[in-house]
Legacy VTK file of the C-alpha trace (Angstrom):
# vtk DataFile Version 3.0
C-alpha trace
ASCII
DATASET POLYDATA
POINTS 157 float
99.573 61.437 100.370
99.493 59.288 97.153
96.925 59.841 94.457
96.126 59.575 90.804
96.357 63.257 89.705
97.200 66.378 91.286
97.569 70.174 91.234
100.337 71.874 92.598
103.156 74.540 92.821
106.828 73.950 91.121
109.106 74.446 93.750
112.303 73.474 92.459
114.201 72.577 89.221
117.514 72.080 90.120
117.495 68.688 88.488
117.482 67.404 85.161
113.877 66.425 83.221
112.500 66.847 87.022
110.576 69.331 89.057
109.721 69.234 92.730
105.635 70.303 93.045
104.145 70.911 96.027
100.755 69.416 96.730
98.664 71.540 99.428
96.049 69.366 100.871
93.742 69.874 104.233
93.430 67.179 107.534
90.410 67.270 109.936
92.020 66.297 113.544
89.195 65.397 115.394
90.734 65.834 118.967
91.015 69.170 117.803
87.844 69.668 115.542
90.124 71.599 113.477
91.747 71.522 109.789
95.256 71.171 109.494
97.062 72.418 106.187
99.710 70.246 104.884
101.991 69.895 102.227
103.345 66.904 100.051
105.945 67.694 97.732
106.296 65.387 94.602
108.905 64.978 92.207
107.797 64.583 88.874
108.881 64.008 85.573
109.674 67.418 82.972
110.341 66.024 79.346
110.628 70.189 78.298
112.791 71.038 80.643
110.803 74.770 80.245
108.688 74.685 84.151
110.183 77.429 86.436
109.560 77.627 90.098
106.110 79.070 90.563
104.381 77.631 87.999
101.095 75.966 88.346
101.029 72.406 87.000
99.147 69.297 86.540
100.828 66.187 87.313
99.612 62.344 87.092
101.048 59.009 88.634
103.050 57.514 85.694
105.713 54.654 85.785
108.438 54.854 88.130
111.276 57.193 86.261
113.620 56.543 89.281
113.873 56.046 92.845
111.764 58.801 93.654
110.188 60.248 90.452
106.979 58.446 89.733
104.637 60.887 88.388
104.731 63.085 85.084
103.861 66.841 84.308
100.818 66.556 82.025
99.823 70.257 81.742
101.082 73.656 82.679
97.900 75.829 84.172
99.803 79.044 84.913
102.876 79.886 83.937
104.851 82.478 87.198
106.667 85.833 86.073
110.178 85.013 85.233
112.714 87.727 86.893
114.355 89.473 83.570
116.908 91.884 84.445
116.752 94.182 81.831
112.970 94.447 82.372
113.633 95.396 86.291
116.316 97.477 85.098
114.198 99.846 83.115
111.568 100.002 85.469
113.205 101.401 88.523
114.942 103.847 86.280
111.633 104.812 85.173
110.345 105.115 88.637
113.059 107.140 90.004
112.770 109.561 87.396
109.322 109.979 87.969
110.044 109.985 91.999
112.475 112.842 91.472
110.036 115.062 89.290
107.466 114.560 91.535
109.950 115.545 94.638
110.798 118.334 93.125
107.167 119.688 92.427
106.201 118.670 95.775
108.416 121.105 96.983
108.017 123.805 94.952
104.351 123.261 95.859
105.064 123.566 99.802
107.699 126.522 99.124
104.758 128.136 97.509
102.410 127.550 100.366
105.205 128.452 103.090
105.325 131.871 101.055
101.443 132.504 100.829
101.007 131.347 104.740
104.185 134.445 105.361
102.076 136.645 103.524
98.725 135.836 105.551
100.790 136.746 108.471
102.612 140.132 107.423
98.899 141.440 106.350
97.739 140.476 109.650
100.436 141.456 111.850
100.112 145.028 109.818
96.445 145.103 110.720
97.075 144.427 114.314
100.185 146.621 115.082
100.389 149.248 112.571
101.990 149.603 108.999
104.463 151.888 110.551
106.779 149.460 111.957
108.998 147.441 109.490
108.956 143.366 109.731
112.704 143.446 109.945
115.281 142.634 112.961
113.665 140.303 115.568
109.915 141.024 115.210
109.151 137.719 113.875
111.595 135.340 114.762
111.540 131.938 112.845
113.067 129.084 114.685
114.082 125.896 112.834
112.830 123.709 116.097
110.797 121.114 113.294
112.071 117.868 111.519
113.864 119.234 108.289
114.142 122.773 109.249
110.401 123.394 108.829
110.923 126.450 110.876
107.439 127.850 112.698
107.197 131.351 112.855
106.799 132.980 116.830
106.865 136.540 118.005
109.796 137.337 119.626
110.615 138.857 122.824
LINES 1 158
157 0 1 2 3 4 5 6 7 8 9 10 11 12 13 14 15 16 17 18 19 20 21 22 23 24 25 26 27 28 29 30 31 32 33 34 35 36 37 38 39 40 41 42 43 44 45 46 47 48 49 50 51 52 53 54 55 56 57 58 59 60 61 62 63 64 65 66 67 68 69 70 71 72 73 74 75 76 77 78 79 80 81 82 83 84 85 86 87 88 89 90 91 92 93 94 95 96 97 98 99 100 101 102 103 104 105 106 107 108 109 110 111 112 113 114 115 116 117 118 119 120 121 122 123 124 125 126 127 128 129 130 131 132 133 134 135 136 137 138 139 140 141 142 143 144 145 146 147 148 149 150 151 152 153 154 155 156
């Protein structure tokens, strides 16, 4: 695909003064009546040296800088997020210290329902049966059958 000017994606920048961009363009194929997406990837001239790999660029057909280099960055449209370590760094410790607060008051929250549901279930056992008889030694019987020892709570027999 050759052309005057183009927009497209740095994909590489391995080499020195040059980028690789990648040109998406679309192909009707008739025998299929479809569009085809394709890709040419240009190398092109970097005088800055300062395009990383995601960037969105402008590039024109220029003199021939090489073999294979005949076109030149004009403009930078958008530069990509750069990976910074110390950045990532201090995010994920800031996530799992939120993560572990919010564990631990998720469970306190479901430790306090577990207790309220028990309760729910002594009042109405002590309506049904009788106040008389204590709760105590194999009445209820909880049985840790669930993922996580969520035990459910069954009469025994």
């Amino acid at each position: 695909m050759g052309g005057l000017e183009f927009v497209g994606r740095v994909v590489s920048n391995r080499m020195q003064k040059t980028v690789v961009v990648a040109v998406s363009y679309v192909v009707w194929i008739p025998k299929y009546k479809v569009y085809q997406k394709r890709v040419a990837r240009h190398k092109a001239r970097d005088e800055s040296q300062s395009l990383v790999i995601g960037d969105i660029v402008r590039i024109r057909k220029s003199r021939k800088y090489s073999k294979e280099v005949s076109y030149a960055v004009i403009e930078t449209l958008r530069r990509a997020s750069v990976y910074d370590g110390t950045v990532a760094t201090a995010m994920v410790a800031a996530l799992d210290a939120a993560r572990e607060t919010d564990c631990v008051q998720a469970a306190a929250r479901r430790l306090a329902e577990a207790d309220a549901r028990l309760m729910k279930l002594r009042e109405m056992y002590e309506r049904e049966i009788g106040s008389g008889i204590s709760l105590s030694g194999g009445v209820l019987a909880i049985s840790n059958s669930g993922p996580g020892g969520t035990g459910s709570l069954g009469a025994a027999v």
